[in-house]
PDB file of N, CA, C and O in Angstrom:
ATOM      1  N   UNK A   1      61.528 -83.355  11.356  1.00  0.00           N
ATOM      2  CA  UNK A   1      62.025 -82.908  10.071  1.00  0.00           C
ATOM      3  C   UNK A   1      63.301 -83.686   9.743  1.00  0.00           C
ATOM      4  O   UNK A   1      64.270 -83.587  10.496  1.00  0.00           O
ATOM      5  N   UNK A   2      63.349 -84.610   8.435  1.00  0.00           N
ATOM      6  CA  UNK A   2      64.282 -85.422   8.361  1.00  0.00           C
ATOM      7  C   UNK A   2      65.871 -84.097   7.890  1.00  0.00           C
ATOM      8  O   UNK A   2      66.012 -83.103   7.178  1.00  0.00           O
ATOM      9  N   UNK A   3      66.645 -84.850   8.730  1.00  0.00           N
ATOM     10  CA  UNK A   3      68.184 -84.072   7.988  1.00  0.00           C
ATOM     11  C   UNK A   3      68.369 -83.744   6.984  1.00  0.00           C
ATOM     12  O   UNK A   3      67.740 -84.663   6.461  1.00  0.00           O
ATOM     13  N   UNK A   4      68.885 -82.907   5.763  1.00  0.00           N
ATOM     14  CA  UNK A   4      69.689 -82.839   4.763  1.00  0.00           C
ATOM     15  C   UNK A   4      71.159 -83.626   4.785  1.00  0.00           C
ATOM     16  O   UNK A   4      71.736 -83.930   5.829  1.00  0.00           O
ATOM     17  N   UNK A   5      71.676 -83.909   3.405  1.00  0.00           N
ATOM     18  CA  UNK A   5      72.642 -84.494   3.408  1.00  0.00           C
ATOM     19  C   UNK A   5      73.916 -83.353   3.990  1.00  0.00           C
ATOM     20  O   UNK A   5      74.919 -83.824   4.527  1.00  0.00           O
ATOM     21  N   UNK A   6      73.781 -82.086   3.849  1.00  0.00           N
ATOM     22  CA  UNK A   6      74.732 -81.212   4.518  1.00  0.00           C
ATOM     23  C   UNK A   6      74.747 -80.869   6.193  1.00  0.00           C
ATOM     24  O   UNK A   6      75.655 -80.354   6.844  1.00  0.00           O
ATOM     25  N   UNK A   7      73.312 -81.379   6.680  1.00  0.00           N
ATOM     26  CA  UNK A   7      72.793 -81.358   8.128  1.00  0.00           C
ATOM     27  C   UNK A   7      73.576 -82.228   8.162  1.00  0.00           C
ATOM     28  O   UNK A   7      74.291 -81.858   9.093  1.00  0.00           O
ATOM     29  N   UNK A   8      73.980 -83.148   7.814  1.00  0.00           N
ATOM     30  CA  UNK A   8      74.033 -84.922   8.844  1.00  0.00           C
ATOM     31  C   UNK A   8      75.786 -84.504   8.568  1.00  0.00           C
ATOM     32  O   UNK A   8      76.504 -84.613   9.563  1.00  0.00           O
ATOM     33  N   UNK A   9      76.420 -84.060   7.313  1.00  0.00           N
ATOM     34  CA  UNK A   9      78.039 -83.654   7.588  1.00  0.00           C
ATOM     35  C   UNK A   9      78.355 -82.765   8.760  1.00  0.00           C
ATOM     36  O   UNK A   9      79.328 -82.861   9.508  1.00  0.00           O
ATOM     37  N   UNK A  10      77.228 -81.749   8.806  1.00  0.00           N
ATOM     38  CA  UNK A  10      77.872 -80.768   9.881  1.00  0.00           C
ATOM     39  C   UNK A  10      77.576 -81.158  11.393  1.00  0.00           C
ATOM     40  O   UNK A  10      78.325 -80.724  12.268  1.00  0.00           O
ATOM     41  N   UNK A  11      76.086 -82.281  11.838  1.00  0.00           N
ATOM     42  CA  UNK A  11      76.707 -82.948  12.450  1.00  0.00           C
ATOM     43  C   UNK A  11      77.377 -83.579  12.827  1.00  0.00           C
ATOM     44  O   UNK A  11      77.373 -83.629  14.057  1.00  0.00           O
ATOM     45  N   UNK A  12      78.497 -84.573  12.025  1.00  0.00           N
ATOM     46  CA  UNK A  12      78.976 -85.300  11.816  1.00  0.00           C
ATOM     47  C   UNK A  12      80.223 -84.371  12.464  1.00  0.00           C
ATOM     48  O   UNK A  12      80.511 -84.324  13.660  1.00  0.00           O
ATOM     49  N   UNK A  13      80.782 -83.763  11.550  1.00  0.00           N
ATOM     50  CA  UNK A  13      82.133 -82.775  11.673  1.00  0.00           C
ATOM     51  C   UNK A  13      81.960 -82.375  13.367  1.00  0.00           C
ATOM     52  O   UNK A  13      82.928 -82.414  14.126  1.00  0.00           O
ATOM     53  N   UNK A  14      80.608 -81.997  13.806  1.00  0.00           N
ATOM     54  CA  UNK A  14      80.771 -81.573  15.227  1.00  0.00           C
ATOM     55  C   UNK A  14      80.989 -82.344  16.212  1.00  0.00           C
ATOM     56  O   UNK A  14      81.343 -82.029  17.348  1.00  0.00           O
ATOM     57  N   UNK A  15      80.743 -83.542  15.713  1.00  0.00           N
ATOM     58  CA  UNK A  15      80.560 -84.637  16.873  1.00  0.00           C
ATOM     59  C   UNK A  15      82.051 -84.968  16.944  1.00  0.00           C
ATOM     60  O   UNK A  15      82.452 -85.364  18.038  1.00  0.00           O
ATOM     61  N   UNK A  16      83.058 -84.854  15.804  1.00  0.00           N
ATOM     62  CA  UNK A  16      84.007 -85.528  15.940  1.00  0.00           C
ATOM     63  C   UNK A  16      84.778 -84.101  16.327  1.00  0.00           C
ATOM     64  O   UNK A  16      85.330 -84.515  17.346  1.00  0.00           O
ATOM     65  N   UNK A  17      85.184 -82.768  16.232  1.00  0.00           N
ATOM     66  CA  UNK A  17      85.257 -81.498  16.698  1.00  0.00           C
ATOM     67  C   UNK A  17      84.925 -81.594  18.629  1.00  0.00           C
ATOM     68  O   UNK A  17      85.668 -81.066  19.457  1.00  0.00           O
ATOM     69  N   UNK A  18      83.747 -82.333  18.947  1.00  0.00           N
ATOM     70  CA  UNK A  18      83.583 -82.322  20.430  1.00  0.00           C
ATOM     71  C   UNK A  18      84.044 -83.473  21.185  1.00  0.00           C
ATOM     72  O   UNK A  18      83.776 -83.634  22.375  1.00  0.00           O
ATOM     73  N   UNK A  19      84.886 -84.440  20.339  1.00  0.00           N
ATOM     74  CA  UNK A  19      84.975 -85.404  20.966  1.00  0.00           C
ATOM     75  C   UNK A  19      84.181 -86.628  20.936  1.00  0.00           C
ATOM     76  O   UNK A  19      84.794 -87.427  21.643  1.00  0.00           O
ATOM     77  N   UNK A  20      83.081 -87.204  20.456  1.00  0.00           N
ATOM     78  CA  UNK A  20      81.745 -87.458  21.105  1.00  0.00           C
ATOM     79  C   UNK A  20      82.207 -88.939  20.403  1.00  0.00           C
ATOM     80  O   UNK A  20      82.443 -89.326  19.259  1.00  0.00           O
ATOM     81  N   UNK A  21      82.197 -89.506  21.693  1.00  0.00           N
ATOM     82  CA  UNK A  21      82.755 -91.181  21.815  1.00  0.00           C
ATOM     83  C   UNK A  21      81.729 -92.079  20.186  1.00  0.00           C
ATOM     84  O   UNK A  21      80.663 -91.718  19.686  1.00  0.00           O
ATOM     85  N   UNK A  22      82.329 -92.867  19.928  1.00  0.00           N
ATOM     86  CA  UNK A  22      81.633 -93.315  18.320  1.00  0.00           C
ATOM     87  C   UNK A  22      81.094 -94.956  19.511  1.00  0.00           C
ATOM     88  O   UNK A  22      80.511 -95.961  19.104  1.00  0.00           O
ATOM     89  N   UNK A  23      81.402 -94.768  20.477  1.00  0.00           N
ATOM     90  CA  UNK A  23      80.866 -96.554  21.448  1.00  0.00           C
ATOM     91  C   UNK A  23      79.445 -95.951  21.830  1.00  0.00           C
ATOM     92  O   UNK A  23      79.286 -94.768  22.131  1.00  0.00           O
ATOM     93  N   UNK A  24      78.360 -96.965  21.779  1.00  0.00           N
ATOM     94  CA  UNK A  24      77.427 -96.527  22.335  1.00  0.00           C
ATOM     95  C   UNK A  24      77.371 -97.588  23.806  1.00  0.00           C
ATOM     96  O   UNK A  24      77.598 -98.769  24.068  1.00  0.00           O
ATOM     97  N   UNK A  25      76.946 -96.418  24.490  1.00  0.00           N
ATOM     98  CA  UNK A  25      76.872 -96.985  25.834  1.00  0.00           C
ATOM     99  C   UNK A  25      75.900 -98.244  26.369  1.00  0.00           C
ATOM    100  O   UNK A  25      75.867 -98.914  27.401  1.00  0.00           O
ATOM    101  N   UNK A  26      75.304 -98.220  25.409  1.00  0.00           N
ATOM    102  CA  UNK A  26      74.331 -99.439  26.241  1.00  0.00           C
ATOM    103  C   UNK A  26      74.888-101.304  25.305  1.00  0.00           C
ATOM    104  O   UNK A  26      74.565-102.434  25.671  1.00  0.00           O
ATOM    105  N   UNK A  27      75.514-101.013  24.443  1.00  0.00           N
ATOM    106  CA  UNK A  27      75.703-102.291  23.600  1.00  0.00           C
ATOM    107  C   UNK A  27      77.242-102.502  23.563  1.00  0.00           C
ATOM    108  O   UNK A  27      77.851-103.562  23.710  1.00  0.00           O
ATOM    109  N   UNK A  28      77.862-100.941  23.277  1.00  0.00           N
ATOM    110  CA  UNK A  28      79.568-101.483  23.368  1.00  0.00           C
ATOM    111  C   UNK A  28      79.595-100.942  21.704  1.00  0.00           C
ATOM    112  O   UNK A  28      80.558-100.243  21.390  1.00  0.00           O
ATOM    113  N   UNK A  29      78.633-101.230  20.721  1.00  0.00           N
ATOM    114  CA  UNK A  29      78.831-100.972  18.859  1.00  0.00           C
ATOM    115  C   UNK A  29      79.246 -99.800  19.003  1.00  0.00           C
ATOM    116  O   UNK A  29      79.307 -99.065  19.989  1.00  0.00           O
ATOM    117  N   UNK A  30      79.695 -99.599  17.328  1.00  0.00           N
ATOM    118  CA  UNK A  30      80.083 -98.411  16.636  1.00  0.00           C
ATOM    119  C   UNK A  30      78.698 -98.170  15.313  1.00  0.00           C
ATOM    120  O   UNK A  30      79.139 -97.706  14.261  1.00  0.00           O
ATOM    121  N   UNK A  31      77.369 -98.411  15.327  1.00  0.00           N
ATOM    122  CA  UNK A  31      76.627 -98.816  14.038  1.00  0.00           C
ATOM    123  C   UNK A  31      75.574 -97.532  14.455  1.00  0.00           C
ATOM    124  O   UNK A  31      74.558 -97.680  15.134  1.00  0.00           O
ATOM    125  N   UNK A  32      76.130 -96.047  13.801  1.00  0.00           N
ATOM    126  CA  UNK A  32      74.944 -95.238  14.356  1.00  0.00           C
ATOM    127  C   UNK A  32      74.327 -94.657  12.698  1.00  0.00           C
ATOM    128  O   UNK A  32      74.866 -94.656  11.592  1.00  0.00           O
ATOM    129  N   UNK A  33      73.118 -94.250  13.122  1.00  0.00           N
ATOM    130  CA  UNK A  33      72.471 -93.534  12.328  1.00  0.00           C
ATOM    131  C   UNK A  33      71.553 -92.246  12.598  1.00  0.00           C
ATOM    132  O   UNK A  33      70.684 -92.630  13.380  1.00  0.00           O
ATOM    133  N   UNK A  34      71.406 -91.241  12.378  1.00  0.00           N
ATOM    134  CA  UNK A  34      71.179 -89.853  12.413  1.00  0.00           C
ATOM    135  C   UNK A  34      69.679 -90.051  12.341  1.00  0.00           C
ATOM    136  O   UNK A  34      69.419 -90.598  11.270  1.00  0.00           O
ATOM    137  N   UNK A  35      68.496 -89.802  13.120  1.00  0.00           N
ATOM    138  CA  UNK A  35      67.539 -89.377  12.639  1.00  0.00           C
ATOM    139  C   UNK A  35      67.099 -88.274  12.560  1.00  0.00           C
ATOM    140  O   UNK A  35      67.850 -87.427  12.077  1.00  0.00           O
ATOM    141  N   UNK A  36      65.297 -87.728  13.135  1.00  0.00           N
ATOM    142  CA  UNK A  36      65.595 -86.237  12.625  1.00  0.00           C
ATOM    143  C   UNK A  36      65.342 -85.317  13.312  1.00  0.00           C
ATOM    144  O   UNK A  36      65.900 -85.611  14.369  1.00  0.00           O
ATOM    145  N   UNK A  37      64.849 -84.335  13.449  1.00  0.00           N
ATOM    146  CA  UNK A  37      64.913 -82.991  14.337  1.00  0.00           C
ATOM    147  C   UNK A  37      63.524 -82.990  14.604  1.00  0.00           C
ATOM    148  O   UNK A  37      62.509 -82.979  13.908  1.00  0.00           O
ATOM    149  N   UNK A  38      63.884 -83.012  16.336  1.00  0.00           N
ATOM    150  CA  UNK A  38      62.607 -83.551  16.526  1.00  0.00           C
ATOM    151  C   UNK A  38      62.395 -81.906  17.769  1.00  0.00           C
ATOM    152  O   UNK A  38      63.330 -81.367  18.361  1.00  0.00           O
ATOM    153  N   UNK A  39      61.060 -81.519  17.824  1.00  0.00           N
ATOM    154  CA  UNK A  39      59.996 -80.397  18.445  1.00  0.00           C
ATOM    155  C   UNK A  39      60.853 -80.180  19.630  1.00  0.00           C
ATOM    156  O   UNK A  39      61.668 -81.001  20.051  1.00  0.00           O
ATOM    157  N   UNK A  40      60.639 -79.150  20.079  1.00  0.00           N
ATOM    158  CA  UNK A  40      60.808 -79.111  21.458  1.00  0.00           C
ATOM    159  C   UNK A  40      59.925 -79.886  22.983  1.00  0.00           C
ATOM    160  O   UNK A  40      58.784 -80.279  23.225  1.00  0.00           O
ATOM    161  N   UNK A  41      61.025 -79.809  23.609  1.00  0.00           N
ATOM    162  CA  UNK A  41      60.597 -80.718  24.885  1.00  0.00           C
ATOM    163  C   UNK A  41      60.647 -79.987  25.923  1.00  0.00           C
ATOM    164  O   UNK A  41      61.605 -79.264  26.200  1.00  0.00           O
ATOM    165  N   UNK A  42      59.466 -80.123  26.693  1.00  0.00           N
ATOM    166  CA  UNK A  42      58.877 -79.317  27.888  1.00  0.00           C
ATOM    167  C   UNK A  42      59.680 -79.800  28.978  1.00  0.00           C
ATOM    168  O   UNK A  42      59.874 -81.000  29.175  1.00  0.00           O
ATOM    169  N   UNK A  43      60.254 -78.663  29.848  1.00  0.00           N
ATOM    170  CA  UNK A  43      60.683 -79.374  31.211  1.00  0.00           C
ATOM    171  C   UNK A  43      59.296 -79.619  32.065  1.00  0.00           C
ATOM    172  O   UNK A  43      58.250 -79.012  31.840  1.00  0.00           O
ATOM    173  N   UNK A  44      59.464 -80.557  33.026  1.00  0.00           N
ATOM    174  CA  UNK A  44      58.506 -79.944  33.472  1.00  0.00           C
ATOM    175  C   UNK A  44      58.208 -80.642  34.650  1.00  0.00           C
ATOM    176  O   UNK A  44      57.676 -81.713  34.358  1.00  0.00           O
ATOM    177  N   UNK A  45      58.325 -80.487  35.842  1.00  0.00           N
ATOM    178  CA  UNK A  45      57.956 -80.426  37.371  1.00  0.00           C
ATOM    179  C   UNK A  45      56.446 -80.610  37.828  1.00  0.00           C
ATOM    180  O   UNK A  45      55.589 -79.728  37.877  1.00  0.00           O
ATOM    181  N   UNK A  46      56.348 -81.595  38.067  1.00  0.00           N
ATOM    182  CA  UNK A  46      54.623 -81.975  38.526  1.00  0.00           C
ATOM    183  C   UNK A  46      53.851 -82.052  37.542  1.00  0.00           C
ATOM    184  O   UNK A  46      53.970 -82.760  36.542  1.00  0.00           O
ATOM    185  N   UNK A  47      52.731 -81.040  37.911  1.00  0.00           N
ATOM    186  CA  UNK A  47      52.525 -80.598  36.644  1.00  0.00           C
ATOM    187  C   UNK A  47      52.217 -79.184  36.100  1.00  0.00           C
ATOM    188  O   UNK A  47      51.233 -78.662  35.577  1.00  0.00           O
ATOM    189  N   UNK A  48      53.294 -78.833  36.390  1.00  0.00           N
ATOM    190  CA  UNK A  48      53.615 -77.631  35.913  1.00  0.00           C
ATOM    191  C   UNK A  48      54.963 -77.585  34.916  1.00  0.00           C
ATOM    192  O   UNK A  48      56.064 -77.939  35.338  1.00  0.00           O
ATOM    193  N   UNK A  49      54.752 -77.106  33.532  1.00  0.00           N
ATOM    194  CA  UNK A  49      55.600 -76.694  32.725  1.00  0.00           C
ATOM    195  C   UNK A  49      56.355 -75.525  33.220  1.00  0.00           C
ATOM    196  O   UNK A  49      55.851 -74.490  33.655  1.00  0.00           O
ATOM    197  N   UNK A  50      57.728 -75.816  33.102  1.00  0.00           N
ATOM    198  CA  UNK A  50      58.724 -74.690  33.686  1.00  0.00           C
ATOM    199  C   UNK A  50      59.664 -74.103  31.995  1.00  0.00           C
ATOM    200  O   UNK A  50      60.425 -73.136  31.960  1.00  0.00           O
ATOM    201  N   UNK A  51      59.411 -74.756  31.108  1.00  0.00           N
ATOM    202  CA  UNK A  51      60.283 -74.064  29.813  1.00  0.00           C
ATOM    203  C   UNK A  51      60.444 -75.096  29.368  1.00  0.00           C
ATOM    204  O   UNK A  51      60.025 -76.128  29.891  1.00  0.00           O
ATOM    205  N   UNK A  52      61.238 -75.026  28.054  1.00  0.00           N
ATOM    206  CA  UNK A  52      61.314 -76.041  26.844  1.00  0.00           C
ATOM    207  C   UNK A  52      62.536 -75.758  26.192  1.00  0.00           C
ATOM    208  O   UNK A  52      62.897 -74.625  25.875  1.00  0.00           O
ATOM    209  N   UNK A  53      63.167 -76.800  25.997  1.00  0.00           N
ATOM    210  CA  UNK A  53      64.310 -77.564  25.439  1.00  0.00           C
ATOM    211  C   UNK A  53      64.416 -76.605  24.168  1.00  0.00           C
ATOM    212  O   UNK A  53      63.461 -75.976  23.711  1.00  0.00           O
ATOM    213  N   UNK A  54      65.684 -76.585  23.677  1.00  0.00           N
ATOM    214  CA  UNK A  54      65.828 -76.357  22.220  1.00  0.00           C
ATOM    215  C   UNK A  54      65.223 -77.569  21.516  1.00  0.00           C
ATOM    216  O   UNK A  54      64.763 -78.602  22.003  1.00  0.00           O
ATOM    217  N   UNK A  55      65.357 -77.127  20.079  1.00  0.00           N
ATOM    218  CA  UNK A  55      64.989 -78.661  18.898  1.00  0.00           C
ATOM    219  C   UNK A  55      65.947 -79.172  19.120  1.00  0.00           C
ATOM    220  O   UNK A  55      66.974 -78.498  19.199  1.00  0.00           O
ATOM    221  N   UNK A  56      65.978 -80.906  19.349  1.00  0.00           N
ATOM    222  CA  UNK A  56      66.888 -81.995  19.647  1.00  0.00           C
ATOM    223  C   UNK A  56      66.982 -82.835  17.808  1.00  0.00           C
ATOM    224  O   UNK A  56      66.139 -82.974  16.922  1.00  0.00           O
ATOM    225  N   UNK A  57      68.332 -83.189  17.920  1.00  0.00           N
ATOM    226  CA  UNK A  57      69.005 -84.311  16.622  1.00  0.00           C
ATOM    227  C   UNK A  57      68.851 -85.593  17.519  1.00  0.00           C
ATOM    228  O   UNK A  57      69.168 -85.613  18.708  1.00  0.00           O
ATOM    229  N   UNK A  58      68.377 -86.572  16.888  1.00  0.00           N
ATOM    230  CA  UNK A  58      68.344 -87.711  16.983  1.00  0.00           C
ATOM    231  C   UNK A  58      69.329 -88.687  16.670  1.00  0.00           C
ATOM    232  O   UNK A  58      68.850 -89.126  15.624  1.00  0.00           O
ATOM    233  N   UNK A  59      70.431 -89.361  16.867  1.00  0.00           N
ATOM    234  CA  UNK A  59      71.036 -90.198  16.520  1.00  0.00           C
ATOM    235  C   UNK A  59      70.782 -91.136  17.314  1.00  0.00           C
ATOM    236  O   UNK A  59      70.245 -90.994  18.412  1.00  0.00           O
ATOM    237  N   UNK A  60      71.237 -92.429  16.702  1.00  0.00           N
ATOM    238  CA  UNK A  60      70.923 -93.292  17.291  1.00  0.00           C
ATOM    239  C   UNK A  60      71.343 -94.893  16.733  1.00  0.00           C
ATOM    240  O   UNK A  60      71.476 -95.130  15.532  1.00  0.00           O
ATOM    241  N   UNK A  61      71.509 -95.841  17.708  1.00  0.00           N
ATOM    242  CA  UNK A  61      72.381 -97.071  17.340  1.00  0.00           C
ATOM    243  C   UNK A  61      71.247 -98.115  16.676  1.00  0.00           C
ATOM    244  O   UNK A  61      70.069 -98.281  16.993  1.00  0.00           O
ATOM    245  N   UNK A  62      72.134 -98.816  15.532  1.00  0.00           N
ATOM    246  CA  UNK A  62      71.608 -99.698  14.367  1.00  0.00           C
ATOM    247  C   UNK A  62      71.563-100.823  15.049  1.00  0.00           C
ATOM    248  O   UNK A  62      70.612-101.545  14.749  1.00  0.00           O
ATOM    249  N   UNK A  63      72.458-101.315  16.079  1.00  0.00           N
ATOM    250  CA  UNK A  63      72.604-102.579  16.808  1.00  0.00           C
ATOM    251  C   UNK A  63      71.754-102.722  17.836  1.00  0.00           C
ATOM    252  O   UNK A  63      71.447-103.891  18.070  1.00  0.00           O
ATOM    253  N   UNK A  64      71.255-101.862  18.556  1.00  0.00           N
ATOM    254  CA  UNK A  64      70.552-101.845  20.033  1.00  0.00           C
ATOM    255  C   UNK A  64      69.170-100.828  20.109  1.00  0.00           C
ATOM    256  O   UNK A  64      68.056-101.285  20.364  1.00  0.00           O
ATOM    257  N   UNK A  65      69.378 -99.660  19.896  1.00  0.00           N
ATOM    258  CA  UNK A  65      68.246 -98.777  19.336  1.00  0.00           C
ATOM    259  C   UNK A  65      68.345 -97.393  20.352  1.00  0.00           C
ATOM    260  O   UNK A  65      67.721 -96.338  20.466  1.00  0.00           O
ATOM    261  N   UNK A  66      69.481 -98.034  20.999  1.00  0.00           N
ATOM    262  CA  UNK A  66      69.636 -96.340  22.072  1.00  0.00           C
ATOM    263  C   UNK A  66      69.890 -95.273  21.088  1.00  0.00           C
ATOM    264  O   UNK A  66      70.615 -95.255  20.093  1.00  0.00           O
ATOM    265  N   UNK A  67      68.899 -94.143  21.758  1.00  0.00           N
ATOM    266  CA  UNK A  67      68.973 -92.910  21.034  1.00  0.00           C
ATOM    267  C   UNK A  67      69.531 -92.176  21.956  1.00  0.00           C
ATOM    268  O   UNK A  67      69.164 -92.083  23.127  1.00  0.00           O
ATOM    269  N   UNK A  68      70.856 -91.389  21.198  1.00  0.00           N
ATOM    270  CA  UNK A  68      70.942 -89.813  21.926  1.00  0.00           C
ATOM    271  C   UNK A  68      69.931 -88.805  21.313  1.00  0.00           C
ATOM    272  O   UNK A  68      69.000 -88.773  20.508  1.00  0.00           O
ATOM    273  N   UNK A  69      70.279 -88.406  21.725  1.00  0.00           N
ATOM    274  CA  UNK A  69      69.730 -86.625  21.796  1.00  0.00           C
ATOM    275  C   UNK A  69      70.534 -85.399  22.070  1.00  0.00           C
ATOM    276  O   UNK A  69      71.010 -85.127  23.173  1.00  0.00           O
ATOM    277  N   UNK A  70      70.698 -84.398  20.569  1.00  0.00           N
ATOM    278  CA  UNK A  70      72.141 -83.295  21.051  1.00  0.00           C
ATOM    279  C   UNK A  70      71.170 -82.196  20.350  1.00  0.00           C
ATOM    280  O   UNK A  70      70.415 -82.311  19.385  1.00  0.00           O
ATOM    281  N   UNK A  71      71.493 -80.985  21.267  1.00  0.00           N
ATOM    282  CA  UNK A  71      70.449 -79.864  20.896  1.00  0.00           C
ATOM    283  C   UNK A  71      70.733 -79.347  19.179  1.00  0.00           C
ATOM    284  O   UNK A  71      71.771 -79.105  18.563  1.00  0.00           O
ATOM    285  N   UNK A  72      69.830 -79.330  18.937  1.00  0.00           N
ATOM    286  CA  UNK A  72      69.717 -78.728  17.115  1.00  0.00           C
ATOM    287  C   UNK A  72      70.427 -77.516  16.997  1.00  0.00           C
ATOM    288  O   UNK A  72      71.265 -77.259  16.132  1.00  0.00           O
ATOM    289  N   UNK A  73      70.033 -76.755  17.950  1.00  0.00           N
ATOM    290  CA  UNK A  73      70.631 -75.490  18.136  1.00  0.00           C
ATOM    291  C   UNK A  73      72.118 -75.047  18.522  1.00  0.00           C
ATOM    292  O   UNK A  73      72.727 -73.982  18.415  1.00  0.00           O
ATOM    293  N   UNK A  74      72.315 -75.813  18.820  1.00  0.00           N
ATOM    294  CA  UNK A  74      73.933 -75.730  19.928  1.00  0.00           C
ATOM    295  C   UNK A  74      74.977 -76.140  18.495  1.00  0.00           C
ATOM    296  O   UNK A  74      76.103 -75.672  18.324  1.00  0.00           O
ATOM    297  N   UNK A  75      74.333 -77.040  17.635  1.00  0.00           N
ATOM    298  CA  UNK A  75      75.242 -77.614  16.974  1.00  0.00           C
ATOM    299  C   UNK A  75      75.208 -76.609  15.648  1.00  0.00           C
ATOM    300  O   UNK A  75      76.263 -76.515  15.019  1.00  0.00           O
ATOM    301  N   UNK A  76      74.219 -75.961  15.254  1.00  0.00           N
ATOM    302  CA  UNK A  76      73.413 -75.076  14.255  1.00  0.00           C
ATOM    303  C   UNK A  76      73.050 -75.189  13.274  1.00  0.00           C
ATOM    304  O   UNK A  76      73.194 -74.497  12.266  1.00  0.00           O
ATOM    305  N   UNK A  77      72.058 -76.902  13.633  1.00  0.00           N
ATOM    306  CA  UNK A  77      71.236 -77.020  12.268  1.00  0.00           C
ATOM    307  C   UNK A  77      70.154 -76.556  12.662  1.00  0.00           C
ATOM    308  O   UNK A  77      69.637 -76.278  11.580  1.00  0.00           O
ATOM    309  N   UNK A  78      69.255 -76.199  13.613  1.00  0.00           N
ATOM    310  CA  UNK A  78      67.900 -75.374  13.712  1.00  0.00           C
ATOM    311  C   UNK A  78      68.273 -74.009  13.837  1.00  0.00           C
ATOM    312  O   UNK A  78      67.408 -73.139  13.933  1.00  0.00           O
TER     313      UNK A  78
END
């Protein structure tokens, strides 16, 4: 589900509220972009499912293509 323009401020406001370094780790840039809220993700051990992730935000670097991942929920756009 792509962001709203008020989703991507209030991530925005949180990231800089938690600290959350603007360097991405794998290139050294500052060139990020927000994608979107993506399903939940299964833990899961062998093969056995043990529980599932909150909905994850996607951001991610314009220069290199590393994506984070910060729970949807924690931040409170899902």
């Amino acid at each position: 589900m792509p962001l709203t323009k008020e989703q991507i401020k209030k991530l925005q406001n949180w990231m800089v509220t938690k600290g959350v370094s603007n360097t991405c780790p794998s290139c050294g840039k500052n060139v990020w972009e927000t994608g979107d809220i993506i399903g939940q993700i299964p833990y899961a051990k062998g093969a056995l499912t043990i529980g599932v992730s909150s909905p994850m935000v996607q951001v991610g670097c314009k220069n290199c293509g590393f994506v984070r991942l910060y729970s949807a929920t924690i931040i409170g756009l899902a």
